[in-house]
C-alpha positions as CSV (number, residue, x, y, z in Angstrom):
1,X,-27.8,-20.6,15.8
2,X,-29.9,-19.8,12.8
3,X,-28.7,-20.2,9.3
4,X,-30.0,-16.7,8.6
5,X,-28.1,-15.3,12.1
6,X,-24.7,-17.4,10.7
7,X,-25.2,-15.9,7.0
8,X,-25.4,-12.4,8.6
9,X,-22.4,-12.8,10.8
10,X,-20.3,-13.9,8.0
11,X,-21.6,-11.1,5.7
12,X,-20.7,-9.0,8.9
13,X,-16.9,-10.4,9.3
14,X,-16.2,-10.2,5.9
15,X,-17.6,-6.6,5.2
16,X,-15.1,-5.3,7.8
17,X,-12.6,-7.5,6.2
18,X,-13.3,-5.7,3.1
19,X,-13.2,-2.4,4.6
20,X,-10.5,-2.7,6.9
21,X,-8.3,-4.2,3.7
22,X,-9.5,-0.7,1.9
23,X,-8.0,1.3,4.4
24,X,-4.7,-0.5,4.6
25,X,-4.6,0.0,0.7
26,X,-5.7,3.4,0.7
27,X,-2.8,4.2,3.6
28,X,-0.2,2.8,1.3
29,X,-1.0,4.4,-1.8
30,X,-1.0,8.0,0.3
31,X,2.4,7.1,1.5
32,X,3.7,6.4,-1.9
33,X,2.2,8.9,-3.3
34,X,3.8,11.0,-0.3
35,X,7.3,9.5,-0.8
36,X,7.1,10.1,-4.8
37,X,6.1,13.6,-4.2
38,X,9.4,13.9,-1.8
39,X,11.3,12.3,-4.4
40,X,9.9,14.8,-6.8
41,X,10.7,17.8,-5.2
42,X,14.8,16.8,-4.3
43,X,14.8,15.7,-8.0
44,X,13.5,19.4,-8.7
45,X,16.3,21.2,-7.4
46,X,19.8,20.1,-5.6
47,X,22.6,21.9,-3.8
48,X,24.7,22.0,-6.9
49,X,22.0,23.4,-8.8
50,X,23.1,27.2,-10.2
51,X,20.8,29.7,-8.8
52,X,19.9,33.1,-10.2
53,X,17.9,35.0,-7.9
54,X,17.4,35.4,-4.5
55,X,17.0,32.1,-1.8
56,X,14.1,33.3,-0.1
57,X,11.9,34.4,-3.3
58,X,9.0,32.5,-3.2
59,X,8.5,32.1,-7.1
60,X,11.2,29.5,-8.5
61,X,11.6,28.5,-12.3
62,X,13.4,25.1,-12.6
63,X,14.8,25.5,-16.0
64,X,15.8,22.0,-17.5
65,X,17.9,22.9,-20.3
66,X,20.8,21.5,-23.1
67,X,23.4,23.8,-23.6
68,X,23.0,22.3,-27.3
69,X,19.9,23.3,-27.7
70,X,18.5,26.1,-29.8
71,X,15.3,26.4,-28.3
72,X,17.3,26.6,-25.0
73,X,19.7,29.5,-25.9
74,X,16.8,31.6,-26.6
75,X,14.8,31.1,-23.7
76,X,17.7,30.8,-21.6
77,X,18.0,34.8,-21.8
78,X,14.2,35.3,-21.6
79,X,13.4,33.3,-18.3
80,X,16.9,35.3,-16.3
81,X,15.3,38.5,-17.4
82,X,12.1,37.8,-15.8
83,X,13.4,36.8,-12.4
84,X,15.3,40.6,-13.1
85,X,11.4,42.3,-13.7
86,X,11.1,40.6,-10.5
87,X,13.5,41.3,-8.1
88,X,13.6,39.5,-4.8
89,X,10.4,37.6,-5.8
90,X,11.7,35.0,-8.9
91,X,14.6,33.2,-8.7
92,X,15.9,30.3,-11.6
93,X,17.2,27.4,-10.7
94,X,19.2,25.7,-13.4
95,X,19.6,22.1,-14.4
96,X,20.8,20.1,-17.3
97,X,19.2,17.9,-19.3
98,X,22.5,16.9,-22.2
99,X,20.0,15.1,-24.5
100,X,22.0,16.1,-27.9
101,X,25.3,13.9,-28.6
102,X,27.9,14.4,-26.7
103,X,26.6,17.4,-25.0
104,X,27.0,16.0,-21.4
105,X,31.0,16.5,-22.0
106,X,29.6,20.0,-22.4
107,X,27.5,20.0,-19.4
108,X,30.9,18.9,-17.6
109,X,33.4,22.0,-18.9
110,X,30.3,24.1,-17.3
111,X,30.1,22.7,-14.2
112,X,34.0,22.8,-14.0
113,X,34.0,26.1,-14.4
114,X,31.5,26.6,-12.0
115,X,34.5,25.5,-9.8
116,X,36.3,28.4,-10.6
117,X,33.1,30.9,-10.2
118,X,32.6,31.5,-13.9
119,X,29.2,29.2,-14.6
120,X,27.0,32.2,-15.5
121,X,29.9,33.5,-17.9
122,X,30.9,30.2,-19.9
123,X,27.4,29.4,-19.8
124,X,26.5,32.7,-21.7
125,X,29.6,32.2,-23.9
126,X,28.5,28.4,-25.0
127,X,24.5,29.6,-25.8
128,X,26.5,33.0,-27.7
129,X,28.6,30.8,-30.2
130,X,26.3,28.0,-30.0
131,X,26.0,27.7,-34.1
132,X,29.8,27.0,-34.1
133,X,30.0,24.3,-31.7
134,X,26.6,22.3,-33.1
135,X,26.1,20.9,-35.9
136,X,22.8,18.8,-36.9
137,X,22.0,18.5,-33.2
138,X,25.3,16.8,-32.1
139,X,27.7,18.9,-29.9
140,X,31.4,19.3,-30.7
141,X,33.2,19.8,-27.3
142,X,36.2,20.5,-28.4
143,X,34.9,23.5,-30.9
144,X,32.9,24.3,-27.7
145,X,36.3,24.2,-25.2
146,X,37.5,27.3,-27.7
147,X,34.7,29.4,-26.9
148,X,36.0,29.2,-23.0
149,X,39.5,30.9,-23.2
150,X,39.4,34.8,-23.0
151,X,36.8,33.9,-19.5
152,X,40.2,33.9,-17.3
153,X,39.7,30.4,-16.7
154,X,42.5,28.5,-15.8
155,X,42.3,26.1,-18.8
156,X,44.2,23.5,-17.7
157,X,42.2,23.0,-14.2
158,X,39.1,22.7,-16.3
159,X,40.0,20.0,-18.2
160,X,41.2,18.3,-15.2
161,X,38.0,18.8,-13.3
162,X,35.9,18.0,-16.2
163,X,36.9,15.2,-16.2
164,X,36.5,14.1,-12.3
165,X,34.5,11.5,-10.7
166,X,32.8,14.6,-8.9
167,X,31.9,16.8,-12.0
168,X,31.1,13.3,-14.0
169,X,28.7,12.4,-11.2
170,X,26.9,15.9,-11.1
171,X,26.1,15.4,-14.7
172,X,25.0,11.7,-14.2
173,X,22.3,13.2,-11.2
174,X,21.1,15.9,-13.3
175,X,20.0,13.2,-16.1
176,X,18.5,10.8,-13.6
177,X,16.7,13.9,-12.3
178,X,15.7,14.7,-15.5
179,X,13.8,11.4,-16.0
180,X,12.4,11.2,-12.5
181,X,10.6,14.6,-13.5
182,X,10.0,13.0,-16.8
183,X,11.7,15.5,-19.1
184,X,11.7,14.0,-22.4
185,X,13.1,17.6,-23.8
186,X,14.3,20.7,-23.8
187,X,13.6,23.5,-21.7
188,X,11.7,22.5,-20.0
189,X,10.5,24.6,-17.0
190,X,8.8,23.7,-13.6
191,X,7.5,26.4,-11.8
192,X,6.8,26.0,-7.4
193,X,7.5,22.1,-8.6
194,X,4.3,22.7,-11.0
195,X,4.9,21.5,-14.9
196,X,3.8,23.6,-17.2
197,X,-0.2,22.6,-18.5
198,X,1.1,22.7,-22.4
199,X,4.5,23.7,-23.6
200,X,5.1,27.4,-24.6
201,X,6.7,30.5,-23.7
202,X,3.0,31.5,-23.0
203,X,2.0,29.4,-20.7
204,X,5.3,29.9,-19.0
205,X,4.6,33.5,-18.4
206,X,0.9,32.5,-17.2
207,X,2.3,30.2,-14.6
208,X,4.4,32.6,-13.2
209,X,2.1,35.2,-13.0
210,X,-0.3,32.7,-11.5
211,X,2.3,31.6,-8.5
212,X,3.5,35.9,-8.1
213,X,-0.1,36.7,-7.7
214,X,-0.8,33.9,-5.2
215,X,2.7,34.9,-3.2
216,X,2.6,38.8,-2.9
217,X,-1.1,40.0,-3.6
């Protein structure tokens, strides 16, 4: 056999070497790309997540927010009304990102009363009396725990359930969440699983409009 028939044969066999090693490298990146998109959207939103609005809308706000947070207890208000301009079409899915100290203690009282059907309302009371309970962007929980009788809570269970390996590890998922979305602060919003393209109440609003328009016109 020639040289030149041997050199083209090798060229050959180690083009579709090449090639076929590009395809098997292109194939795994796709399925981690698929598997960290999967992982993205269960990070987004779990079964213990509160809910305001209905299941079946097909516009949802993921709303990663610190009941510590200033910025947070005014949006917080702003973002529920808009799923209410838009009833049956926007729903909020809540989440918590406890980035202030001690502020995941807080995160727990809320989630124990969730356990007794009064999130919404002890959420509402914590964002109302916020400027008691923080001070210089560190939470005082027990300043906060105040703020919770007159809800007809049952005070005693909430301090018990607080303080459970169930509420502790709701809290603990909702910060691992929280960096799998990379949420560095708070709110932070997520709207059909798409971040917002700069931060702003703006560009919230935009969003929205953007997924609305694409799901009901």
């Amino acid at each position: 056999m020639k040289k030149s028939t041997l050199f083209i044969s090798a060229a050959v066999i180690l083009l579709a070497a090449f090639v076929a090693g590009m395809l098997i490298f292109k194939s795994k990146q796709g399925e981690e790309a698929q598997q960290a998109a999967t992982e993205s959207r269960s990070a987004l939103v779990r079964m213990h997540s509160p809910m305001h609005g209905p299941a079946d809308a097909k516009v949802e706000i993921v709303e990663f927010l610190d009941p510590a947070c200033g910025t947070c207890r005014d949006f917080y208000p702003r973002v529920k009304q808009m799923a209410e301009d838009h009833p049956g079409q926007v729903r909020v899915a809540l989440r918590y990102a406890p980035f202030h100290a001690n502020s995941d203690q807080v995160v727990a009282m809320l989630y124990a009363a969730g356990k007794q059907g009064k999130h919404v309302e002890a959420l509402e009371a914590l964002l109302a009396a916020q400027n008691d309970w923080v001070a210089n962007h560190v939470a005082n929980p027990e300043r906060a725990w105040t703020h919770l009788e007159g809800l007809g809570l049952d005070m005693e269970q909430l301090r018990s359930d607080m303080n459970s390996p169930a509420v502790v590890a709701l809290v603990r998922q909702d910060l691992d969440d929280a960096t799998t979305m990379k949420v560095t602060a708070t709110p932070e919003y997520f709207v059909n699983g798409k971040p917002l393209p700069t931060w702003g109440w703006e560009q919230l609003v935009t969003l929205v409009n953007e997924e609305l328009a694409g799901a009901y016109h």
